[in-house]
C-alpha positions, 0 to 999 in steps of 0.5 A: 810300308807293307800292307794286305791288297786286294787286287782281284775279286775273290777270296781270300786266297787272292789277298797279298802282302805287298809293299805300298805308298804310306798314306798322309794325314791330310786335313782333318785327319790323323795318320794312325801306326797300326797295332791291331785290325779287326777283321769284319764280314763286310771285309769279307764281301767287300774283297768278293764285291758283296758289299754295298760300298764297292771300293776300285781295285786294288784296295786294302781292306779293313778299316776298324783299328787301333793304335798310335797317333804318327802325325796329325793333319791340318786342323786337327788340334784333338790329338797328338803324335803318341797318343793311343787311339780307335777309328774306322779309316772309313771301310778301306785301308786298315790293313796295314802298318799306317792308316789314315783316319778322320780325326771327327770319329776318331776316339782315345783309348785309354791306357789299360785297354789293349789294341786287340781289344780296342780293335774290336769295339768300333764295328761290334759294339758300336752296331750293338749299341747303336741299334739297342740304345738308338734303334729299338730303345729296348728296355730293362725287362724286355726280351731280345732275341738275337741271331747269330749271336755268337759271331761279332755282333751278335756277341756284342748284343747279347752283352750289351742287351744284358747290361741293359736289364733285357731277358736275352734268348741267344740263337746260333748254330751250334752248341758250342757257340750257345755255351759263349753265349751263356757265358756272356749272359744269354739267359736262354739258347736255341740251337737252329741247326736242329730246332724250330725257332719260332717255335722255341720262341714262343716256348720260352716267352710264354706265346708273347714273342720278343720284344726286340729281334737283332738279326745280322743273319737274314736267308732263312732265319728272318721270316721265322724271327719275324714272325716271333716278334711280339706285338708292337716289337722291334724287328732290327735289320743289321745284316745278311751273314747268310748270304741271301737278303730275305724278301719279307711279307710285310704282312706280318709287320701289319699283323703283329703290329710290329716295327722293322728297323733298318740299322745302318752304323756306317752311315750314323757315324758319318751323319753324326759324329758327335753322338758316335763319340759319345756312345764311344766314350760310353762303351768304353767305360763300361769297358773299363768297369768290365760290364763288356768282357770281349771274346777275340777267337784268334790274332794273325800276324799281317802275313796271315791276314788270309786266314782271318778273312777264311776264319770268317768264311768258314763261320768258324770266328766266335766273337771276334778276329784281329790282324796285328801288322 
């Protein structure tokens, strides 16, 4: 089968497009024919060694896809061959025309869903709802602030922070990329490329701060967002977009008597798989009854799986990007 590799550490030039071994279902697994593969940021660390799962060489990145059920292993009696499905085939190895993926946190999709877009509601979503829902129990009429908010995550936020009746102020790095966040319900934007957020912040609530703060940027933007939070807020950590993991005063976690919350989805998934189905089954309906509208920017064939992971390291991806093999 053909299948991106990763055989040196780099960018994205680095990647190929390479004839490999097909992979089996082995017990408790499903083997998945691949029809989309969303390409994530830590896909791209992990082909940089940036990523706290460091995977031997050479490997095939990816891992959140959507498809068709091939064969199913031992044990399995969930699936069938022909079924439509999403999974993670658990960081590495969704890059290609079939991955194996463990049937426990594998989900059926449902026919009037497209592959792209199932492609993208694992990671995106699924770390959006995970922490709202699970981590800050954010509730209706707080406010969420959110950085980054117009790449994958953040646009997920923002989506579900709506539908979950929160007052969502969208911050970003152009005004372009506040424009989708308004069209995906952010009642209120900040541009911090040329305003101060904290200062915005306090503008827009009134000197109370946020409720919740979703930040999957870190570098500068943390401390200001930190220091914005309200009393008793929720500070979420989703991620370093940025590069840099801030090193935070904790002094201001006692002074605003705040919660700084670590937000790890990967590993919720493996601990509880019975729960990450049902949030599954859950973004799915509210999929299906269009309360979530996902934003793909581009689709690749495989042979230009380089320049989705470019896409990303340019900030140029608004949403989402996906790989069709």
């Amino acid at each position: 089968m053909r299948a991106v590799v990763c055989r040196e550490i780099g960018g994205p030039d680095l990647l190929a497009i390479e004839d490999v071994a097909e992979p089996v279902a082995g017990p408790g697994q499903v083997l998945v024919e691949v029809r989309a593969c969303s390409v994530n940021f830590p896909d791209l660390l992990m082909i940089q060694n940036l990523y706290q799962f460091k995977p031997e060489l050479p490997f095939i990145p990816g891992s959140e896809v959507a498809g068709v059920v091939h064969a199913v292993g031992d044990g399995v009696d969930r699936f069938s061959p022909g079924d439509r499905v999403l999974g993670s085939s658990l960081f590495v190895g969704g890059l290609a025309e079939l991955a194996a993926l463990s049937a426990d946190t594998t989900v059926a999709v449902p026919d009037d869903v497209s592959f792209e877009d199932a492609a993208g509601l694992l990671y995106a979503y699924g770390t959006s709802q995970y922490a709202l829902k699970d981590r800050a129990r954010l509730r209706p009429g707080e406010t969420l602030l959110v950085l980054g908010a117009a790449g994958g995550v953040g646009l997920a936020a923002v989506e579900i922070g709506v539908l979950m009746g929160a007052r969502v102020i969208a911050a970003a790095s152009t005004d372009e990329k506040l424009e989708l966040c308004r069209a995906h319900g952010a009642a209120e934007t900040i541009n911090y490329s040329r305003e101060d957020l904290k200062a915005r912040v306090r503008e827009l609530t009134g000197g109370a701060g946020a409720d919740v703060v979703y930040d999957p940027v870190g570098g500068p933007y943390s401390e200001p967002a930190l220091r914005s939070t309200a009393w008793e807020g929720r500070f979420l950590v989703i991620g370093f977009a940025a590069g840099d993991i801030p090193r935070m005063p904790l002094n201001l976690a006692l002074l605003r008597g705040c919660s700084i919350v670590g937000v790890f989805w990967g590993s919720f998934v493996g601990r509880e798989p019975q729960r990450h189905r049902a949030n599954v089954s859950e973004l799915v309906e509210w999929w299906r009854r269009q309360s979530l509208r996902p934003h793909t920017s581009a689709s690749y064939p495989l042979e230009r799986s380089a320049s989705a992971f470019a896409d990303l390291a340019e900030r140029r991806v608004m949403g989402k990007v996906v790989v069709v093999p």
